[in-house]
C-alpha positions as CSV (number, residue, x, y, z in Angstrom):
1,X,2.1,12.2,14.6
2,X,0.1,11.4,11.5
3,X,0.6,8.7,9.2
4,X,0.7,11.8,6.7
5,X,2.8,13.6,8.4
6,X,5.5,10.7,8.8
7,X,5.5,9.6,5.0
8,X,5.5,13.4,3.9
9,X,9.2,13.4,6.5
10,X,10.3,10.3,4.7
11,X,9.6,11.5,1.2
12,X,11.3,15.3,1.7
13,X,14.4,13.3,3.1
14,X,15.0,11.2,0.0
15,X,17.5,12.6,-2.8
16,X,16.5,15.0,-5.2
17,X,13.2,16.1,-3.1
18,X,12.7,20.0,-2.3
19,X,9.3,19.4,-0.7
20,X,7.0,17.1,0.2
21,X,3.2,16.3,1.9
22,X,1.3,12.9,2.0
23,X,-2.4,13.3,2.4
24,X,-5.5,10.4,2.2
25,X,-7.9,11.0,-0.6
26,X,-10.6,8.6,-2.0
27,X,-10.4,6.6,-4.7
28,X,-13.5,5.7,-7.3
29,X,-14.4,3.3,-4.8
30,X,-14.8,5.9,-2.6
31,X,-11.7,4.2,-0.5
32,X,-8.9,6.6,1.2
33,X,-5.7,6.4,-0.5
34,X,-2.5,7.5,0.6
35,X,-1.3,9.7,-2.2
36,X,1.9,11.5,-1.8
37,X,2.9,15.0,-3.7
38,X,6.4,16.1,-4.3
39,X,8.2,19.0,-5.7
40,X,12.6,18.7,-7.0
41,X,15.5,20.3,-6.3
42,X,16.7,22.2,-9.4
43,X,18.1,19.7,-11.7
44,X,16.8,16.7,-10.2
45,X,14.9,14.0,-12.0
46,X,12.2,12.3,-9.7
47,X,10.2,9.0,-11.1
48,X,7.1,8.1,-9.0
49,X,7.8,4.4,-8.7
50,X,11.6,4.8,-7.6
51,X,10.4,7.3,-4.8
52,X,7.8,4.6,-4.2
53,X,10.7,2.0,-4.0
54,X,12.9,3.8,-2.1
55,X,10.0,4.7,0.5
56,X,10.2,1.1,1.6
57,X,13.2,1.3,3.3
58,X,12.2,4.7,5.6
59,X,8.6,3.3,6.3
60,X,6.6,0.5,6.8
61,X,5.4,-1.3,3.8
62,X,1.6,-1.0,4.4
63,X,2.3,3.1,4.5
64,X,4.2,3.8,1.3
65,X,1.9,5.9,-0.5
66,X,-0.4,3.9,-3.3
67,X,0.9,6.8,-5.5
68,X,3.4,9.9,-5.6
69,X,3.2,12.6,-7.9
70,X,5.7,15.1,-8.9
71,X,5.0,18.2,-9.0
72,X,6.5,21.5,-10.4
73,X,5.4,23.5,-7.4
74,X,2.9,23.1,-4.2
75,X,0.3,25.7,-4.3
76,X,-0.5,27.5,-0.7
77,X,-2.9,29.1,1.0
78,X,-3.0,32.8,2.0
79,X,-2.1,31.5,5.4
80,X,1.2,29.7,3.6
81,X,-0.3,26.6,4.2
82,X,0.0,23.7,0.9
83,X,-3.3,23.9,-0.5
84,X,-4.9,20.8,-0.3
85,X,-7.7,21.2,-2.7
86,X,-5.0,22.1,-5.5
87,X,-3.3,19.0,-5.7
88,X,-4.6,17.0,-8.6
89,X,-6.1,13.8,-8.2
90,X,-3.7,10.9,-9.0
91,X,-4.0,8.5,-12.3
92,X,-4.7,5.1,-10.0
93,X,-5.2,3.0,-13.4
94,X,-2.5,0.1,-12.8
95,X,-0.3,-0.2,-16.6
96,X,1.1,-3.0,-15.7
97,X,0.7,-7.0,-17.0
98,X,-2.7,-8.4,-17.5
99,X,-3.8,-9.8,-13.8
100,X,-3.0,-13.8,-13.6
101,X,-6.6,-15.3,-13.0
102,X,-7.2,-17.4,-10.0
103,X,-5.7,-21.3,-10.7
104,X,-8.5,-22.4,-7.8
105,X,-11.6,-22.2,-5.1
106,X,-9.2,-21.1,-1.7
107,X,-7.5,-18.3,-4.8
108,X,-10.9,-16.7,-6.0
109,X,-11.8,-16.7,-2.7
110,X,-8.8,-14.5,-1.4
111,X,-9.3,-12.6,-4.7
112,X,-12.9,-11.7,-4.3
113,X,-12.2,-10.2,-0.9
114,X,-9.6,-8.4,-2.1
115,X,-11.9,-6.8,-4.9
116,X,-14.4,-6.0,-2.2
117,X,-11.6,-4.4,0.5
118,X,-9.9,-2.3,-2.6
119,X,-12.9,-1.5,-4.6
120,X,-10.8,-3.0,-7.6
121,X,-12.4,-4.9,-10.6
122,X,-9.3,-6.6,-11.4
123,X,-7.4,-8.1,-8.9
124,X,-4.6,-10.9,-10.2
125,X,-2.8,-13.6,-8.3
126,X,0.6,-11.9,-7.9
127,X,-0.8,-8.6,-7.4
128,X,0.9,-7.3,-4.0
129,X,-1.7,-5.9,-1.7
130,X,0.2,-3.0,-0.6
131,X,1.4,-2.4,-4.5
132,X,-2.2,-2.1,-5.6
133,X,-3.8,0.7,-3.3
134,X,-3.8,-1.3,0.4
135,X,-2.8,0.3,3.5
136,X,-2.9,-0.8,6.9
137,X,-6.5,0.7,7.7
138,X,-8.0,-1.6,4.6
139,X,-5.5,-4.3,6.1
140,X,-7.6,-4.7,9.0
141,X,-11.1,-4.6,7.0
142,X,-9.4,-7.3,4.6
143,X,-8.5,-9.6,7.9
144,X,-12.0,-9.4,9.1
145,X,-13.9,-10.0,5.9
146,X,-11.1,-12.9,5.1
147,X,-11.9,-14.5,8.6
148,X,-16.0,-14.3,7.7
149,X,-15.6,-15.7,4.3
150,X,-13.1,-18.5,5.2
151,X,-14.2,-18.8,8.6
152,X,-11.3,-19.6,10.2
153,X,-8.6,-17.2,11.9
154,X,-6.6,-14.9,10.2
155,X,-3.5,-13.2,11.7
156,X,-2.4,-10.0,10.9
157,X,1.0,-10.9,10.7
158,X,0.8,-13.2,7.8
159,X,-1.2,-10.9,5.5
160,X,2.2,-8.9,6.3
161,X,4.3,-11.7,5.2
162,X,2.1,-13.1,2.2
163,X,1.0,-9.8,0.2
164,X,-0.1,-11.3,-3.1
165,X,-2.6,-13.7,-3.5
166,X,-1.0,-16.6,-5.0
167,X,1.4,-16.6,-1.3
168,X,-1.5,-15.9,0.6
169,X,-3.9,-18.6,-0.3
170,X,-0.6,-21.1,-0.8
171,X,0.3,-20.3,3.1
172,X,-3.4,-21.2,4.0
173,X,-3.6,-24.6,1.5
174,X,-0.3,-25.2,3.8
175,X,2.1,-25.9,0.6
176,X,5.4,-26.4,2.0
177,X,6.7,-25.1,-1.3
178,X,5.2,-22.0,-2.0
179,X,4.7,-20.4,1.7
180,X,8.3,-20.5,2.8
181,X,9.5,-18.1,-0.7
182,X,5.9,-16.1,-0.5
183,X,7.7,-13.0,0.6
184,X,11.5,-11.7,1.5
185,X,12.7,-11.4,4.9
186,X,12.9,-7.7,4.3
187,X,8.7,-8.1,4.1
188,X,8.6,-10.3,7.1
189,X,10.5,-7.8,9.3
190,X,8.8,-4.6,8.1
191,X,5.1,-7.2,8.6
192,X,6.1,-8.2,12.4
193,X,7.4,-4.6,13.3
194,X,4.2,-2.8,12.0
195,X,2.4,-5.4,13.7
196,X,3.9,-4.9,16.9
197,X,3.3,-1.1,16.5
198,X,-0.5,-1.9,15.5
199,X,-0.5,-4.2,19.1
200,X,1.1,-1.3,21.3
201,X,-1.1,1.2,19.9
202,X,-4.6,-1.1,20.5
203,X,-5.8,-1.2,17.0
């Protein structure tokens, strides 16, 4: 099935949700975005970023949806179908805390690719990749421009397990302290599972 079509399952099966569908659009940029579109149940109170949380325990990281929006209805088609071309585009603009400039060369390295994957002006050192817009298609356009700029090998696997950039370029400067604490073992399962799907499926 779909990517859309799994995250849209995921979101209709958390509390609260009557109905639910997950499509990619572009961004400014001109990059797709997994956006997802909800509707409630009568009475139910549905925040965006708590569906977005609790997404991360029904899917893998790099597919929870860069934003959801609630909806009061879905509109559909004559044939019944959700209209796709009614559903608003999502506010993308990030409120949260100033972005944490790069402390060094290997940091505005990562962070420059980053900008360049994302099409974002403004990419800070603990900004999470997947928290910020990234989803496994960019993932593998971010390993292969990280591998030019470097030039050394970069594993899919530890992009998984080091999603901001501070953890990132700390794993490659080889700091025993910051690499080990870079991410939760939640993140390193959900990074070596979607891997191993990723490998099965030859991508």
């Amino acid at each position: 099935p779909a990517p859309g079509r799994d995250v849209a399952g995921a979101l209709a099966a958390l509390p609260g949700v009557r109905h639910a569908v997950a499509v990619v659009r572009p961004d400014a940029s001109g990059a797709g975005r997994l956006i997802g579109y909800v509707t409630a149940l009568d009475g139910a109170d549905l925040r965006p970023e708590a569906l977005r949380e609790a997404l991360k325990d029904r899917v893998e990281e790099a597919m929870v949806p860069a934003a959801v929006v609630v909806l009061a209805e879905l509109s559909l088609t004559s044939a019944g179908r959700v209209d796709l071309r009614a559903l608003p585009a999502p506010d993308l603009a990030r409120a949260a805390e100033p972005a944490v400039a790069p402390r060094g060369e290997l940091e505005r390295v990562v962070v420059a690719v980053w900008q360049e994957v994302l099409g974002a002006s403004a990419v800070g050192v603990h900004d999470n990749f997947f928290e910020i817009g990234g989803h496994s298609l960019l993932l593998a356009r971010l390993q292969e421009r990280l591998e030019a700029r470097l030039a050394r090998p970069v594993r899919m696997v530890d992009l998984f397990r080091y999603p901001t950039v501070g953890a990132f370029a700390a794993f490659l400067g080889q700091s025993p302290a910051a690499a080990p604490q870079a991410a939760p073992k939640r993140g390193i399962d959900r990074g070596a599972a979607r891997l191993e799907v990723l490998t099965r499926r030859g991508r």
